[in-house]
mmCIF file of the N, C-alpha and C atoms, coordinates in Angstrom:
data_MODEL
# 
_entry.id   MODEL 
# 
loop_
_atom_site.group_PDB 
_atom_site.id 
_atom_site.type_symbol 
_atom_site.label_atom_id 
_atom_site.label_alt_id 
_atom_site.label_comp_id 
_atom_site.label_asym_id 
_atom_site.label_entity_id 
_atom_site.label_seq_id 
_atom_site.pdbx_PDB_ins_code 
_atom_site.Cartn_x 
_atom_site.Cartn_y 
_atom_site.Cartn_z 
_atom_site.occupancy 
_atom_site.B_iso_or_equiv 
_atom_site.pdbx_formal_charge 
_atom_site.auth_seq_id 
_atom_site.auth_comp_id 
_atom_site.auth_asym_id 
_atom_site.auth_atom_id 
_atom_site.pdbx_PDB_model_num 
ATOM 1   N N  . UNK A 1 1  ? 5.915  8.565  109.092 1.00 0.00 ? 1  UNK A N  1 
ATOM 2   C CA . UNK A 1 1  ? 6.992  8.465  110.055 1.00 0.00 ? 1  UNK A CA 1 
ATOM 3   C C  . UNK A 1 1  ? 7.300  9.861  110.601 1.00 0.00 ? 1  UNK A C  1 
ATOM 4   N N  . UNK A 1 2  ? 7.632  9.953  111.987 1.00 0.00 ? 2  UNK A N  1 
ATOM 5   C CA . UNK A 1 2  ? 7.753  11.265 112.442 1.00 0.00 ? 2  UNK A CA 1 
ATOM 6   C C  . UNK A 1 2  ? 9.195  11.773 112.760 1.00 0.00 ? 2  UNK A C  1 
ATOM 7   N N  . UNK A 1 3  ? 10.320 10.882 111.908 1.00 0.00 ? 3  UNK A N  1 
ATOM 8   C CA . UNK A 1 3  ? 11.452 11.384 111.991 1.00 0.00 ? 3  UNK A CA 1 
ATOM 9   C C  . UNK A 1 3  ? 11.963 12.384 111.058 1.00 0.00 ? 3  UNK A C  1 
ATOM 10  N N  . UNK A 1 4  ? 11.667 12.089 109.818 1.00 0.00 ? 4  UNK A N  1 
ATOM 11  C CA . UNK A 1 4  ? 11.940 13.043 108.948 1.00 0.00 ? 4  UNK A CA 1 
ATOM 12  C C  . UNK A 1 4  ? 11.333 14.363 108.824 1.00 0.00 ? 4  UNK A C  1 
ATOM 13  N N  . UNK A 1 5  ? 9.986  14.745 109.829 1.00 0.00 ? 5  UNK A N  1 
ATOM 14  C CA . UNK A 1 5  ? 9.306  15.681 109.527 1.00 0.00 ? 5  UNK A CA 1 
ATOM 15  C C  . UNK A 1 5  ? 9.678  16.733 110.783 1.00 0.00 ? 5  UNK A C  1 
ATOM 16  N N  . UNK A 1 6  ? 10.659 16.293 111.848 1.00 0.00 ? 6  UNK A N  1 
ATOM 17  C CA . UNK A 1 6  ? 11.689 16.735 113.188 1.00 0.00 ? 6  UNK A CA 1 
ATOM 18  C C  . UNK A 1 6  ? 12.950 17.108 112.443 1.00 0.00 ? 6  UNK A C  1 
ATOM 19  N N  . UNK A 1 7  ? 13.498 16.787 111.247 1.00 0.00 ? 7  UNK A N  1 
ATOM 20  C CA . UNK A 1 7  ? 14.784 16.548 111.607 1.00 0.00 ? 7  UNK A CA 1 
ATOM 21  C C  . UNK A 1 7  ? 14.874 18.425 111.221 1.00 0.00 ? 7  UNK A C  1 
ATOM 22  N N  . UNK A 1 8  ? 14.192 19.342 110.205 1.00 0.00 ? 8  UNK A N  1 
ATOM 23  C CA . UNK A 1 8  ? 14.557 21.176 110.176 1.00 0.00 ? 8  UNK A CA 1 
ATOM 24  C C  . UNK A 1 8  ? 14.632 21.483 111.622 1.00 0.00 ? 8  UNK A C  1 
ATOM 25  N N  . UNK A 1 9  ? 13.320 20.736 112.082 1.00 0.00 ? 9  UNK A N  1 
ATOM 26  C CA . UNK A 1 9  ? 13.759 21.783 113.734 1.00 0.00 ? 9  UNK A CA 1 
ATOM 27  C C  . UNK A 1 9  ? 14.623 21.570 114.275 1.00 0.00 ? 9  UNK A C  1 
ATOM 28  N N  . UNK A 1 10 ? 14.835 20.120 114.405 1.00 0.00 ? 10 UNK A N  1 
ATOM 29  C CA . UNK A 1 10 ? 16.297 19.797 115.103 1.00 0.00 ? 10 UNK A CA 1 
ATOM 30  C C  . UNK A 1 10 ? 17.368 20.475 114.667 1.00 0.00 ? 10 UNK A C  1 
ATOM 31  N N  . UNK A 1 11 ? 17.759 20.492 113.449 1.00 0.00 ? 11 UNK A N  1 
ATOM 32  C CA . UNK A 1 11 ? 18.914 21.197 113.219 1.00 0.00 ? 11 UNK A CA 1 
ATOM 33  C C  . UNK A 1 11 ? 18.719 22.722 113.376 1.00 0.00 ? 11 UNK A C  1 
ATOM 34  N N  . UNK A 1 12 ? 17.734 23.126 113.205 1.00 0.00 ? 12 UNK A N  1 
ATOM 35  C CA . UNK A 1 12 ? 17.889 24.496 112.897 1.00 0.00 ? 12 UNK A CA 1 
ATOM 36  C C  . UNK A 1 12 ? 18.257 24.935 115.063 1.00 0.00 ? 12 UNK A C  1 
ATOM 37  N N  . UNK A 1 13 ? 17.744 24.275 116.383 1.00 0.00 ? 13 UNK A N  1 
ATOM 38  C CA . UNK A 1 13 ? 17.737 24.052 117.536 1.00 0.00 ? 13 UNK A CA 1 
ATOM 39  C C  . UNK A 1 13 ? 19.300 23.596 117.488 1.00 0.00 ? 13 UNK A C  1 
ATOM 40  N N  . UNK A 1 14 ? 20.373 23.097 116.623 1.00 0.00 ? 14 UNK A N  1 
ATOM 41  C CA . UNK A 1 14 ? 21.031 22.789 116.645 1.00 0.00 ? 14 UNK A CA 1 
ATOM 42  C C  . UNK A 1 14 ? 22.361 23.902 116.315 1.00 0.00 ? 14 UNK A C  1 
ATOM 43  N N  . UNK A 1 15 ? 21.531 24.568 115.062 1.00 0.00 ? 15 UNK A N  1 
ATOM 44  C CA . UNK A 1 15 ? 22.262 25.744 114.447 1.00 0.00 ? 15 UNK A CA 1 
ATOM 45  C C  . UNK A 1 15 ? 22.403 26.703 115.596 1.00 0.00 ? 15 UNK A C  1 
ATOM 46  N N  . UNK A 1 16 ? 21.252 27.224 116.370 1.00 0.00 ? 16 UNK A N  1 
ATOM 47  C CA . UNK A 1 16 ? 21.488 28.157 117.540 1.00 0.00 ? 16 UNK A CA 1 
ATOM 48  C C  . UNK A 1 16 ? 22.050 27.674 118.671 1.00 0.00 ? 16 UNK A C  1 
ATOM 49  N N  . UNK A 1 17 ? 22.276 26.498 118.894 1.00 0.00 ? 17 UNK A N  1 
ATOM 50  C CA . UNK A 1 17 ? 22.733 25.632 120.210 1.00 0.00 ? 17 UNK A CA 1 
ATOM 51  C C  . UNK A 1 17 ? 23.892 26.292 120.107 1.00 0.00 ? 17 UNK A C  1 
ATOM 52  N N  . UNK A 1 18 ? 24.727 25.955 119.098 1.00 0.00 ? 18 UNK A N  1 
ATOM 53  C CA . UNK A 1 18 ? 25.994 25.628 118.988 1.00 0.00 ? 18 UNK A CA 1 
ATOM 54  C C  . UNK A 1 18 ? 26.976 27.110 118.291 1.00 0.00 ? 18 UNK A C  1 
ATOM 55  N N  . UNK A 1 19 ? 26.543 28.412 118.046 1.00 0.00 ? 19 UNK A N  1 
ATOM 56  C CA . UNK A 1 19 ? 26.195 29.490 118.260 1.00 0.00 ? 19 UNK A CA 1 
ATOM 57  C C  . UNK A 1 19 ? 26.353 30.075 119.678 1.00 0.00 ? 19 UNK A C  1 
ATOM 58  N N  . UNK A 1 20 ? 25.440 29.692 120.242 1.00 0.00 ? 20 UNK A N  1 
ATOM 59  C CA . UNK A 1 20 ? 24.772 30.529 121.726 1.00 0.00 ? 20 UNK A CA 1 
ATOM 60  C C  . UNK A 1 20 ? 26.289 29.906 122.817 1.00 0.00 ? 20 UNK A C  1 
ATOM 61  N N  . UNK A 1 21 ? 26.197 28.375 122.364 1.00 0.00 ? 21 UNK A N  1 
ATOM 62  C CA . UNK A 1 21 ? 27.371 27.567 122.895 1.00 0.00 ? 21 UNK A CA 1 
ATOM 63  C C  . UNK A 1 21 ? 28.746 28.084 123.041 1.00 0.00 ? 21 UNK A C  1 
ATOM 64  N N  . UNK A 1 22 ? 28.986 28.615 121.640 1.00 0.00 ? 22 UNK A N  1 
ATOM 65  C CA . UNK A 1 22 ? 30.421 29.032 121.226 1.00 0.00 ? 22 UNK A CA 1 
ATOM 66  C C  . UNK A 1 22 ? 30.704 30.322 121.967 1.00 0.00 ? 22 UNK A C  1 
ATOM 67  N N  . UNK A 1 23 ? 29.788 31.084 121.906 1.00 0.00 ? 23 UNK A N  1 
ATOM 68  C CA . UNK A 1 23 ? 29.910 32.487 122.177 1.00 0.00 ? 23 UNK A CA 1 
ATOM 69  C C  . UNK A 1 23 ? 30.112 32.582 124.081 1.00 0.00 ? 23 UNK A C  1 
ATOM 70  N N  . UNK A 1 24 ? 28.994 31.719 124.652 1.00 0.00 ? 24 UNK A N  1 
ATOM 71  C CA . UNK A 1 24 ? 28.756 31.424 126.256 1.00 0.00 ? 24 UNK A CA 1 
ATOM 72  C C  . UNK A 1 24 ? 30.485 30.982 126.356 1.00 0.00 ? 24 UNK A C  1 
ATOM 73  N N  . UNK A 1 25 ? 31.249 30.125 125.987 1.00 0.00 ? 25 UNK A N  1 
ATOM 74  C CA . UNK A 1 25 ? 32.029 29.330 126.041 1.00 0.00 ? 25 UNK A CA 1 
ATOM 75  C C  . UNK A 1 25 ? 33.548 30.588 126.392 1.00 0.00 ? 25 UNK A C  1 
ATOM 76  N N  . UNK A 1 26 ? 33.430 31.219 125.423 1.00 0.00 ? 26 UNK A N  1 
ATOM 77  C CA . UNK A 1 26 ? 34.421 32.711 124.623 1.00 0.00 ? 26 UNK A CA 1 
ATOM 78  C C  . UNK A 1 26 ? 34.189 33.265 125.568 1.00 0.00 ? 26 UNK A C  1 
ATOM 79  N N  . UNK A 1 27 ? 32.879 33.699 126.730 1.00 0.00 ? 27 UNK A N  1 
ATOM 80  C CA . UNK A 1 27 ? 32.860 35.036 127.273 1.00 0.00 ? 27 UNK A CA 1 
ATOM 81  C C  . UNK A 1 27 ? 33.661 34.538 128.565 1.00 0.00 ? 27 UNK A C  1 
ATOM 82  N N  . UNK A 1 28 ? 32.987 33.736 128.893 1.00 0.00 ? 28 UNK A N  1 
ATOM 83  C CA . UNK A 1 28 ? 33.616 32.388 130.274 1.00 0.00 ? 28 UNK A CA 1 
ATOM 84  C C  . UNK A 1 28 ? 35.016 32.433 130.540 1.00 0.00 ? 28 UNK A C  1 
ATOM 85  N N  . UNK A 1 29 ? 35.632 31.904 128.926 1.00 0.00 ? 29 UNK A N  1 
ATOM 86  C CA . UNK A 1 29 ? 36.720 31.673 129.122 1.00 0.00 ? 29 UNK A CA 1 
ATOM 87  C C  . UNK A 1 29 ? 37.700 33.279 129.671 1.00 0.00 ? 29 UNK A C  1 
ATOM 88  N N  . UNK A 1 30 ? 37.236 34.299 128.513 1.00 0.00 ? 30 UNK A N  1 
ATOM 89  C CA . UNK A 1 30 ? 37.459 35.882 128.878 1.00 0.00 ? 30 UNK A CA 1 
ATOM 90  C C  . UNK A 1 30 ? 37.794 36.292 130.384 1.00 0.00 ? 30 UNK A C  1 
ATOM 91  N N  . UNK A 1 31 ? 36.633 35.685 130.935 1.00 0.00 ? 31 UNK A N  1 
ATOM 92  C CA . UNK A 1 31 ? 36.632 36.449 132.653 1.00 0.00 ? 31 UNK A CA 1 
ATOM 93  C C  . UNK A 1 31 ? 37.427 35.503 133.525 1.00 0.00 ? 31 UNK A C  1 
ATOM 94  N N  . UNK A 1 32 ? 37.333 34.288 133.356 1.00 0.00 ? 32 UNK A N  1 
ATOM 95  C CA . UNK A 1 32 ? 37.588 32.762 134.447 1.00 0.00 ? 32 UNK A CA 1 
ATOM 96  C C  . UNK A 1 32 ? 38.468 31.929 133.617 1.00 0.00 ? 32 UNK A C  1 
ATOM 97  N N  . UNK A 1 33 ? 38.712 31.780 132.081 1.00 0.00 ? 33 UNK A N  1 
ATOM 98  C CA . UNK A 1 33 ? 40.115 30.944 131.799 1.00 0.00 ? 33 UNK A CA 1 
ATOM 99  C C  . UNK A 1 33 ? 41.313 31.137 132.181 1.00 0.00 ? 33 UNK A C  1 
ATOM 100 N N  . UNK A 1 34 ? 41.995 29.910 132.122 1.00 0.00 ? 34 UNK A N  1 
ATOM 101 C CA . UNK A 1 34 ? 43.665 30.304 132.139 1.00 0.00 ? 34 UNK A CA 1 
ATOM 102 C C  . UNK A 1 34 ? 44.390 29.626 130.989 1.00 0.00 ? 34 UNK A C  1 
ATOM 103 N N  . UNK A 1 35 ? 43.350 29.153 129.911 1.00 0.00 ? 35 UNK A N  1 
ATOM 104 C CA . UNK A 1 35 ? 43.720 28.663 128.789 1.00 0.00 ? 35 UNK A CA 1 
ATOM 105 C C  . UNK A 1 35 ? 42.243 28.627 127.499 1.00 0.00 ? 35 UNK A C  1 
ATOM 106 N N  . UNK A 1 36 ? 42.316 28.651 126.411 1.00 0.00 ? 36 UNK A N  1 
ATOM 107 C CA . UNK A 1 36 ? 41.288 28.482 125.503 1.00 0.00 ? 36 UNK A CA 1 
ATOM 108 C C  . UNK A 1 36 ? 41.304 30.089 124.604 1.00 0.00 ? 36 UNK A C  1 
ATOM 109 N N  . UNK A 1 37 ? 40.502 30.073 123.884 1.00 0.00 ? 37 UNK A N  1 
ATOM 110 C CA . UNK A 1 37 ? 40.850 30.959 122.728 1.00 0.00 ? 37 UNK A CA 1 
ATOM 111 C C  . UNK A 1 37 ? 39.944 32.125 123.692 1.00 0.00 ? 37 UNK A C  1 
ATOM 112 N N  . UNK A 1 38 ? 39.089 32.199 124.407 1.00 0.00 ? 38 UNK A N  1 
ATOM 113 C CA . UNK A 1 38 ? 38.597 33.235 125.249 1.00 0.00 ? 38 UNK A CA 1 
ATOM 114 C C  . UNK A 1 38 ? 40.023 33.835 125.924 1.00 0.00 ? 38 UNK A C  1 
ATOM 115 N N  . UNK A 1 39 ? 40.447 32.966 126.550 1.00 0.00 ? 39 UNK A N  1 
ATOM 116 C CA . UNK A 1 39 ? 41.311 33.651 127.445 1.00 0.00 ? 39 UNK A CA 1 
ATOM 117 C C  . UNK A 1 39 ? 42.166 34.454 126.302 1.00 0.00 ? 39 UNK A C  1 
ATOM 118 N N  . UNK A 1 40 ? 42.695 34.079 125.412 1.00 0.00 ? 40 UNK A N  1 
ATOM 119 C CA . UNK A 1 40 ? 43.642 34.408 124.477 1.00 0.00 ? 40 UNK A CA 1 
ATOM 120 C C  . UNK A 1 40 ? 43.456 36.351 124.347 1.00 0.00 ? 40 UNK A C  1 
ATOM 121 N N  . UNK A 1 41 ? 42.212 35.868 123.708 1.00 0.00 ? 41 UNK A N  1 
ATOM 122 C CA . UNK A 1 41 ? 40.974 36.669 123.038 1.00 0.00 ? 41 UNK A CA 1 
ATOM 123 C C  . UNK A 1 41 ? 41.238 38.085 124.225 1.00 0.00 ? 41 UNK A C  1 
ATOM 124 N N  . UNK A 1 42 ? 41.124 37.637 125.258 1.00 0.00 ? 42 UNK A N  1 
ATOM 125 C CA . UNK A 1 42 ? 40.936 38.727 126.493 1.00 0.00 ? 42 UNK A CA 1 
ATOM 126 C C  . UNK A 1 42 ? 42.212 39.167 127.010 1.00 0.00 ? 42 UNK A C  1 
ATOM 127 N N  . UNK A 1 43 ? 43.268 38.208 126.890 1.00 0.00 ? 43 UNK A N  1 
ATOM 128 C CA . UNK A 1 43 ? 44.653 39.287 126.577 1.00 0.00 ? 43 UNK A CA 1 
ATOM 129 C C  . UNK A 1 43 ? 45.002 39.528 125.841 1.00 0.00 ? 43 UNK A C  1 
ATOM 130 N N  . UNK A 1 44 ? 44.423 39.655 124.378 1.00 0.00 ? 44 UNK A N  1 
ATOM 131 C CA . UNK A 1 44 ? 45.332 40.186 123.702 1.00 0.00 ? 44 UNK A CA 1 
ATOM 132 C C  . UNK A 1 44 ? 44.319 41.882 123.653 1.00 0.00 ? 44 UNK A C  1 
ATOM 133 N N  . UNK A 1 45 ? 42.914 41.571 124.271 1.00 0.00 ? 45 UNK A N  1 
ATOM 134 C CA . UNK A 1 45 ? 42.109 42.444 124.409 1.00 0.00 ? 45 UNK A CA 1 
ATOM 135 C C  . UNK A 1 45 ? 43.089 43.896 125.414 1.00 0.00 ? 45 UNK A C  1 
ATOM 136 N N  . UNK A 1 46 ? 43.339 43.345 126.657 1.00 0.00 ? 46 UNK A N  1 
ATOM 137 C CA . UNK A 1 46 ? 43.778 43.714 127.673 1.00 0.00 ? 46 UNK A CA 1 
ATOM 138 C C  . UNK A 1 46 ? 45.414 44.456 127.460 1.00 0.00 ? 46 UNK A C  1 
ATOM 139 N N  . UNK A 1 47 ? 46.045 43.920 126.182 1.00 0.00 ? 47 UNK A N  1 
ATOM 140 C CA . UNK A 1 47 ? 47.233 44.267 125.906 1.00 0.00 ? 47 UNK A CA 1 
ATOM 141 C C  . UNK A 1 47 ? 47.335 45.088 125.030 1.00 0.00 ? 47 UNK A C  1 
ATOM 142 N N  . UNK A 1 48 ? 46.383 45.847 124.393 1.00 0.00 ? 48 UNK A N  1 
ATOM 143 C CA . UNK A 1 48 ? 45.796 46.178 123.572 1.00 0.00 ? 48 UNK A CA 1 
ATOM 144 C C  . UNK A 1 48 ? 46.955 46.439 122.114 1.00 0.00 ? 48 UNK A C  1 
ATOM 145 N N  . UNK A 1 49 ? 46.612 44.864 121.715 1.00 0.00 ? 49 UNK A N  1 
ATOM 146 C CA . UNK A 1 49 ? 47.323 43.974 120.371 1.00 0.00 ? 49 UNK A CA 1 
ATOM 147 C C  . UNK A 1 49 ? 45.937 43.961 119.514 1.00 0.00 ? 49 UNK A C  1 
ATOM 148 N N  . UNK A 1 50 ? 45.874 44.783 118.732 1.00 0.00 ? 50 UNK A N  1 
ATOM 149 C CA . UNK A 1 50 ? 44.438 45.054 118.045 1.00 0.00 ? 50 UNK A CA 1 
ATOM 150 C C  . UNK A 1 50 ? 44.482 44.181 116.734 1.00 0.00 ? 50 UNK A C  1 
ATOM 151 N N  . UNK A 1 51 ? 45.905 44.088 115.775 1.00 0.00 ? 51 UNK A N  1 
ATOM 152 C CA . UNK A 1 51 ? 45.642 43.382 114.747 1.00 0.00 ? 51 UNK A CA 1 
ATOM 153 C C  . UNK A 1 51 ? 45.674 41.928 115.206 1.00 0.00 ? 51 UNK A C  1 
ATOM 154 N N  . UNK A 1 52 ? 46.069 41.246 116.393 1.00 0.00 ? 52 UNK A N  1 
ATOM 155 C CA . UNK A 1 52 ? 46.109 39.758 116.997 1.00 0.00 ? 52 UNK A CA 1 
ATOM 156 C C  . UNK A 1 52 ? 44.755 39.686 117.222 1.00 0.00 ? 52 UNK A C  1 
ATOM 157 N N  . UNK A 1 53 ? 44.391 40.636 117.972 1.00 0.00 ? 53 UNK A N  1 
ATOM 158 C CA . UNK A 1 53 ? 42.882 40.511 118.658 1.00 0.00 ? 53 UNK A CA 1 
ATOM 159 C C  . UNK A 1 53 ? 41.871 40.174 117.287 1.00 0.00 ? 53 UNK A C  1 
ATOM 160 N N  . UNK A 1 54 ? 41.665 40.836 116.417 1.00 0.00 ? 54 UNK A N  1 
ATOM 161 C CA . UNK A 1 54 ? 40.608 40.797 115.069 1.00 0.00 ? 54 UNK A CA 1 
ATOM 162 C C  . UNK A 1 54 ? 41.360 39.751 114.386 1.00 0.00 ? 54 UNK A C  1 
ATOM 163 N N  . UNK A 1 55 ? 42.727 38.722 114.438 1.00 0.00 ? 55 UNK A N  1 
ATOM 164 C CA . UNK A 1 55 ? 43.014 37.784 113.677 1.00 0.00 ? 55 UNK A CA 1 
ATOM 165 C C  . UNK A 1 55 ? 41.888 36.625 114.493 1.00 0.00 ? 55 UNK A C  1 
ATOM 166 N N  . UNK A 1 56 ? 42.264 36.643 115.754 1.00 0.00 ? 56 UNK A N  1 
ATOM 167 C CA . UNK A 1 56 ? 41.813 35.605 116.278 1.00 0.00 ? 56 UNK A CA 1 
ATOM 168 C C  . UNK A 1 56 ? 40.081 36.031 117.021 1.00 0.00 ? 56 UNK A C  1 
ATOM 169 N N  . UNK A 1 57 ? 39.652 36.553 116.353 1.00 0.00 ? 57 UNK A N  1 
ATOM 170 C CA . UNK A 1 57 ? 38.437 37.392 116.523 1.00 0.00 ? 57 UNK A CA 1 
ATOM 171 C C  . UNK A 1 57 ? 37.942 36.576 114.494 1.00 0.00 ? 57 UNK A C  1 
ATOM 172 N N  . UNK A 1 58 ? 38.520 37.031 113.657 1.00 0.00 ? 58 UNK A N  1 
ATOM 173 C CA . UNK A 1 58 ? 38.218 36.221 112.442 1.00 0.00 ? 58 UNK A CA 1 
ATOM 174 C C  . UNK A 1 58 ? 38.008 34.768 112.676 1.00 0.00 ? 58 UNK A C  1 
ATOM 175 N N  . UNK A 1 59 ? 39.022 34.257 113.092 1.00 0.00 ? 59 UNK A N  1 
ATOM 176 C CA . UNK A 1 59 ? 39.274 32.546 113.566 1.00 0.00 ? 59 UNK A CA 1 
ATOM 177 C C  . UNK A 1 59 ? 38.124 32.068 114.321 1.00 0.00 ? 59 UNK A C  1 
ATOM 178 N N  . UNK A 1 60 ? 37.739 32.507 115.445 1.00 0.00 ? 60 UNK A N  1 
ATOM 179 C CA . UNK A 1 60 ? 36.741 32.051 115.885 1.00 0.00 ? 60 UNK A CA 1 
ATOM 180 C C  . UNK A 1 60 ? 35.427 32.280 114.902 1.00 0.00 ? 60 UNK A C  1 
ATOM 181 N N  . UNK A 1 61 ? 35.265 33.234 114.397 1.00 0.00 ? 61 UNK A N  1 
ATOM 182 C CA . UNK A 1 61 ? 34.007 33.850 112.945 1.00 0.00 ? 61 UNK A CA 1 
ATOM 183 C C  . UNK A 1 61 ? 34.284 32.855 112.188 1.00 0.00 ? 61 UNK A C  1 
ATOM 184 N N  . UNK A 1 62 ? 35.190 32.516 111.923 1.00 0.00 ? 62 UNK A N  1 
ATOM 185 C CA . UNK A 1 62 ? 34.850 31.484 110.788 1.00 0.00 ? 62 UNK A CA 1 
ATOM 186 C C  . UNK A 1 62 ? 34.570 30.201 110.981 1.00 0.00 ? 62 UNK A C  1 
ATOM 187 N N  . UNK A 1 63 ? 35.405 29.728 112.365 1.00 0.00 ? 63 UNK A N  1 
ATOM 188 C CA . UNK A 1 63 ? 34.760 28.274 112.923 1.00 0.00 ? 63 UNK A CA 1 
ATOM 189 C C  . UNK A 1 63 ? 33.045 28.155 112.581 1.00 0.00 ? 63 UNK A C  1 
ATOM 190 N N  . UNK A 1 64 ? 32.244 29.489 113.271 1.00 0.00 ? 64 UNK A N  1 
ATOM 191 C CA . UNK A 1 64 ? 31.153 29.347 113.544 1.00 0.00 ? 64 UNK A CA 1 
ATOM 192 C C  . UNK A 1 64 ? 30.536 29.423 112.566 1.00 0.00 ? 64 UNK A C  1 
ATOM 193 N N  . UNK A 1 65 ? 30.931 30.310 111.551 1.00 0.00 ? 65 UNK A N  1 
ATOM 194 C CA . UNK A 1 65 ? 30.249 30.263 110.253 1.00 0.00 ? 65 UNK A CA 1 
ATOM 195 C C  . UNK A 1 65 ? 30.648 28.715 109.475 1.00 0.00 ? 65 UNK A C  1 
ATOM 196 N N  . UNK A 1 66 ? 31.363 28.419 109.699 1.00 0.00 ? 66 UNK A N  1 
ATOM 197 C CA . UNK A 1 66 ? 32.092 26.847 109.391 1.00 0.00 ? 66 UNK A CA 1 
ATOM 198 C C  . UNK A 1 66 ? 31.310 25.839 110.029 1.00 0.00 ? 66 UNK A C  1 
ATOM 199 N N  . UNK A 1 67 ? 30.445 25.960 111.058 1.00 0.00 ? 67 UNK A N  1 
ATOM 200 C CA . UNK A 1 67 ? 29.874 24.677 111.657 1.00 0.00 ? 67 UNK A CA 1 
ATOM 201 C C  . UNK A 1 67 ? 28.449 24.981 111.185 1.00 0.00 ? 67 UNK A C  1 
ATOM 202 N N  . UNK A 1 68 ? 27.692 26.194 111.226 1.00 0.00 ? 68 UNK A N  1 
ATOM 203 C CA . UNK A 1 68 ? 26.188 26.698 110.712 1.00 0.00 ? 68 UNK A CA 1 
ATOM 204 C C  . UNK A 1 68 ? 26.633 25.961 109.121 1.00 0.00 ? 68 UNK A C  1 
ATOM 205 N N  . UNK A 1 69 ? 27.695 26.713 108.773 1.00 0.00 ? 69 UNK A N  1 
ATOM 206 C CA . UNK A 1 69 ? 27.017 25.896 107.563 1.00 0.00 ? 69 UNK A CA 1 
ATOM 207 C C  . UNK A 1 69 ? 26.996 24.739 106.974 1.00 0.00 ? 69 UNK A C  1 
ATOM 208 N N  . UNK A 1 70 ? 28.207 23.921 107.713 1.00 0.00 ? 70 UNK A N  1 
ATOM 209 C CA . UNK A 1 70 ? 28.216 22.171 108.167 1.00 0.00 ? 70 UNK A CA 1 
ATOM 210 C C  . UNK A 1 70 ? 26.397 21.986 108.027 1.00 0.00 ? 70 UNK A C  1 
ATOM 211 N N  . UNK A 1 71 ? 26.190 22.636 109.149 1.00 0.00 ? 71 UNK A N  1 
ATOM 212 C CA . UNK A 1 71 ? 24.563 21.885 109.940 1.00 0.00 ? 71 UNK A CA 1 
ATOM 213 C C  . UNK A 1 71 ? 23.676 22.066 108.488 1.00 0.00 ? 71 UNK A C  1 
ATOM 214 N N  . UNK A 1 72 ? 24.029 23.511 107.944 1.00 0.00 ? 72 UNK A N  1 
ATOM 215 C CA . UNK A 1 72 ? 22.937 23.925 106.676 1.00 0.00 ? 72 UNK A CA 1 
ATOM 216 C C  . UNK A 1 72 ? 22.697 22.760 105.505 1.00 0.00 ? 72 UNK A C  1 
ATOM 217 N N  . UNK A 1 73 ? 24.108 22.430 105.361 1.00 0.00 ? 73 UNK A N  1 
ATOM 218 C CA . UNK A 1 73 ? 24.358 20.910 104.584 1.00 0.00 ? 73 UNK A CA 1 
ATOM 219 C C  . UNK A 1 73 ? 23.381 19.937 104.763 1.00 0.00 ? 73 UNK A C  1 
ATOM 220 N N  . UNK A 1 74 ? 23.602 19.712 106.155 1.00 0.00 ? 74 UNK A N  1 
ATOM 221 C CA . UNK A 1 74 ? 22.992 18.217 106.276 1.00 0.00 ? 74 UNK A CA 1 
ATOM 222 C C  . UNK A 1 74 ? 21.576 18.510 106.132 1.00 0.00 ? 74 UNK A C  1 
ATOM 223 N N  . UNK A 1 75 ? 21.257 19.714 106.971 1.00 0.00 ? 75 UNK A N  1 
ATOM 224 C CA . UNK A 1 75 ? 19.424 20.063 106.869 1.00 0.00 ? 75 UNK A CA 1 
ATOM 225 C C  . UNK A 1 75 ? 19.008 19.614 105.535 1.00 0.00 ? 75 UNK A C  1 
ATOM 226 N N  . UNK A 1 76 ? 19.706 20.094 104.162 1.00 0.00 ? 76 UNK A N  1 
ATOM 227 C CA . UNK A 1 76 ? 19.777 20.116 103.139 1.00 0.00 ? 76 UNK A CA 1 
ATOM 228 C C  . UNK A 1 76 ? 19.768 17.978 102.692 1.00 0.00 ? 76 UNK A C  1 
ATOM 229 N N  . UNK A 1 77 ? 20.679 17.978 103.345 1.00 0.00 ? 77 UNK A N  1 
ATOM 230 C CA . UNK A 1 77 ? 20.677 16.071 103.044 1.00 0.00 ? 77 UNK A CA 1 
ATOM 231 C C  . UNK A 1 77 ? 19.801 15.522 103.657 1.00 0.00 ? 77 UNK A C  1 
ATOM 232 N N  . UNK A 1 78 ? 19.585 15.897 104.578 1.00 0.00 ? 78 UNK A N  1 
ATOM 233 C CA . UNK A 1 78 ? 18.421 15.251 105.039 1.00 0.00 ? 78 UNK A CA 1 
ATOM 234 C C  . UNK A 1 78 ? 16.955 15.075 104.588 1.00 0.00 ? 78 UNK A C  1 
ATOM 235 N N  . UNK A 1 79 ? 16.765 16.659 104.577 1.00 0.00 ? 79 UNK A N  1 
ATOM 236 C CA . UNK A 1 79 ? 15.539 17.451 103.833 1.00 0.00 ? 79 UNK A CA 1 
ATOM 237 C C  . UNK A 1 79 ? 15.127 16.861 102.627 1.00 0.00 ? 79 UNK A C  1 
ATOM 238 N N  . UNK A 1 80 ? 15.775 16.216 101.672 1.00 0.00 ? 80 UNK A N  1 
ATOM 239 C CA . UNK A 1 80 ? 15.865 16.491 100.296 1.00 0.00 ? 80 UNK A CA 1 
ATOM 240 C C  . UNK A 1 80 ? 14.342 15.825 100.253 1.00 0.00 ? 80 UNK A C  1 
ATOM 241 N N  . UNK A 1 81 ? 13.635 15.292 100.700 1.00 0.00 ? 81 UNK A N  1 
ATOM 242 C CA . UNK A 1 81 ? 12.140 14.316 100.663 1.00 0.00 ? 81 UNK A CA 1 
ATOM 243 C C  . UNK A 1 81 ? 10.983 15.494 100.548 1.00 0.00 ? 81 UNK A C  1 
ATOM 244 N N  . UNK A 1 82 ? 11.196 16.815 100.951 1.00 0.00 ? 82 UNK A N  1 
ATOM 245 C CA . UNK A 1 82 ? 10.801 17.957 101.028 1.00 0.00 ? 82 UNK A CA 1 
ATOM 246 C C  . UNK A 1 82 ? 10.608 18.647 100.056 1.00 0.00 ? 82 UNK A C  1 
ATOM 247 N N  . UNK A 1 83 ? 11.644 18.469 98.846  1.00 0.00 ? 83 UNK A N  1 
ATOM 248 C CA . UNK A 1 83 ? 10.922 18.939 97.761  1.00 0.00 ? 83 UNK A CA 1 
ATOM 249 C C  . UNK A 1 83 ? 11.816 20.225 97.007  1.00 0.00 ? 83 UNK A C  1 
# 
């Protein structure tokens, strides 16, 4: 069967999606939001609020490290036929 022998790449295509996603999303919001944690991110940049800025500079770091390693899980549940 050729599902189980797709599913590392998929996730791992999944792990950088959503990464590349988050970050594209943050810079966007920075230059062109008027709401979202980019925009936040870019005034508190602009106001220069340095311990707000690295709180919510952590917050977003940990979402992302929080969803990679969600995905690492399942690779892992999925995988397990692998050995």
């Amino acid at each position: 069967m050729l599902l189980p022998a797709i599913v590392p790449s998929v996730l791992a295509g999944m792990r950088l999606g959503v990464v590349f996603c988050l970050l594209g999303v943050l810079v966007v919001e920075m230059f062109a939001g008027v709401r979202g944690m980019g925009y936040v991110m870019g005034s508190l940049a602009n106001g220069f609020q340095a311990p707000e800025l690295f709180a919510a500079t952590g917050l977003v770091s940990a979402a992302s490290i929080a969803i990679v390693l969600a995905l690492d899980h399942l690779n892992d549940k999925l995988s397990h036929w692998r050995g």
